[in-house]
Each structure stands twice: as C-alpha cells, then as structure tokens.
N, C-alpha and C positions, 0 to 999 in steps of 0.2 A: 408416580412412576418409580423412583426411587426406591419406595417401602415394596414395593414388588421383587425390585432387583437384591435389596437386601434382606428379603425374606426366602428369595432361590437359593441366596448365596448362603442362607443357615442352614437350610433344611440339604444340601449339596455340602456342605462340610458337617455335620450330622450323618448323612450317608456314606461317604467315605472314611470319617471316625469308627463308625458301626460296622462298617467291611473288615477295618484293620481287626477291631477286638474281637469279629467274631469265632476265630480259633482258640483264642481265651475262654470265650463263653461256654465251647463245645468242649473245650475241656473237663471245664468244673463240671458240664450237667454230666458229664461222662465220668466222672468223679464219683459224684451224689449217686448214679444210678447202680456203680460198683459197691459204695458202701453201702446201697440199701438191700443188697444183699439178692436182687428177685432178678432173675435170666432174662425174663421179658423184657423189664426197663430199661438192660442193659445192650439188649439183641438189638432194641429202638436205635440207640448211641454208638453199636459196633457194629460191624460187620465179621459177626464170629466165626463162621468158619474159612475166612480169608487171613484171618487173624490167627488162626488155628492151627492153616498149612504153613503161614510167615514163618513161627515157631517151630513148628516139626521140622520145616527144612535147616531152620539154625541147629535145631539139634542133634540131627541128622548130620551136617557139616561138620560138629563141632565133637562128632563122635562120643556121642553123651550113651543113648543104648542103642545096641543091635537086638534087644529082646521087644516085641510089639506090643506086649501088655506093659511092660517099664513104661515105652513109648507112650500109649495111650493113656497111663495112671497119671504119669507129668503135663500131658497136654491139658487132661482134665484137670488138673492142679494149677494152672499156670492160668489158662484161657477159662477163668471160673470167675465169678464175682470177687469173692475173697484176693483170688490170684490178682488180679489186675490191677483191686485196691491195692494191694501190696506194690505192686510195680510202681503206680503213679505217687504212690507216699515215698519208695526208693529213689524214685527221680528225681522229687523233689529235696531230697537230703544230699548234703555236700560233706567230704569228707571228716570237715571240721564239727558233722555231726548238728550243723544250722540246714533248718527248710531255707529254699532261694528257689525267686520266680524261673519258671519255665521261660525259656526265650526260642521266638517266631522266626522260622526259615522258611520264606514260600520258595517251592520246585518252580512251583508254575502257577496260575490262576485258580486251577481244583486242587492242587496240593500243597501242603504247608509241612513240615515237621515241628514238634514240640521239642525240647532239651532242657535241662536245666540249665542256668547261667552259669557258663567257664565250664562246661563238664567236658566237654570237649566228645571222645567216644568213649567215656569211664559212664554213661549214665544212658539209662534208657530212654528210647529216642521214639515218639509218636508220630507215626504219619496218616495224617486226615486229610479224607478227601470232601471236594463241597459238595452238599446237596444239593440246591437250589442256590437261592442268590447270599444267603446267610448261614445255613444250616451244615453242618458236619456233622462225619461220621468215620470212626475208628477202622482203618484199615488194613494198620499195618504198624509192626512194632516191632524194633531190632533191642534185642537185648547185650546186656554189655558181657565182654570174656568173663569177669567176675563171676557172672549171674548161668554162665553154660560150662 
C-alpha cells in the first residue's frame, strides 16, 4: 500500500515539475524553430499574425512610420524568422553584454510572460499562451523603447 502512495506522490511531483518548466521548454523549441530559419516550423510555435498586429500597433503608437510600405517592410523584418531569432538572442543579453536566463511570470493559468533576469522593461518581454495541458505558443511580444 505504501509503494502505491509513493509512487502517486512521484509521478504528482513529476507533473507539477513539468507544468512549471514547460514555458521553458516552449521557449527553446521556439528558439530552435526561429533559428532554423523555415516559416512553417516557426508558424507551429507562433501565432504570427497576432504577433504581427502586437508589433504594428507598438509601432504605430510609438510613431515609428506613417508610410504603409516602411510599415509593412519592418513588420516583415521583425515578425520573420531571422527577426525573432534576433529578439529572443536580445532578450537574453544584459547590458553588461552576459546572456542570463529568461525568468517566468504567469498572468494567469494560459498565460505566462518570458523576461530576462533584472531587465525589468529594458528587454523584450514574450507572452505565451497554453495549448493543451503542456504545449505553448507565441502570442504576443512587447518590445522595449530601445528597440521602437
């Protein structure tokens, strides 16, 4: 009876472990999928055109262009494989020029934000929402004043 109760109680702190890292996890694949360079992979990891208008409207705010094709050249620049790579390698650089982990904010149960550690609103900020019980996906991304 016992080996029962402390076989619930591994495989129940194993689920709960794996709950917490898995905004970590959807990180990196969403990493890997930007540096491999292919839209599709990365379409799977993001949700691009919510991620598209996120941008546009910062840009728009932050009175970056009023010309639509400027508009459209940067969005496709930004929210592109390349682009994105670039973001999540920024993120993770601290002023002092060192990479430092990403650190976890949950909104709520479907959403978490990513930041680097101590950046406070100096670094770009990832909000993923859950797929299923484990799975995420790129929703949404504030970029910092530096960056618009």
């Amino acid at each position: 009876m016992k080996r029962k109760y402390a076989t619930a109680a591994i495989f129940a702190v194993a689920a709960i472990g794996f709950t917490y890292v898995s905004p970590y996890v959807a990180m990196y694949r969403l990493s890997m999928a930007a540096k491999s360079v292919r839209l599709s992979t990365l379409a799977e990891r993001a949700d691009l055109p919510t991620v598209r208008a996120s941008v546009q409207r910062q840009l728009l705010a932050a009175g970056e262009t009023s010309d639509t094709e400027e508009l459209k050249e940067m969005l496709d620049t930004i929210v592109s494989p390349p682009g994105l790579t670039t973001l999540i390698l920024h993120g993770k650089l601290g002023p002092d020029g060192e990479r430092h982990d990403f650190r976890l904010a949950y909104h709520s149960w479907d959403y978490v934000v990513l930041r680097r550690a101590g950046a406070g609103k100096s670094a770009t900020s990832f909000l993923l929402q859950r797929h299923g019980v484990w799975d995420w996906r790129l929703v949404d991304l504030s970029l910092p004043a530096e960056l618009l």
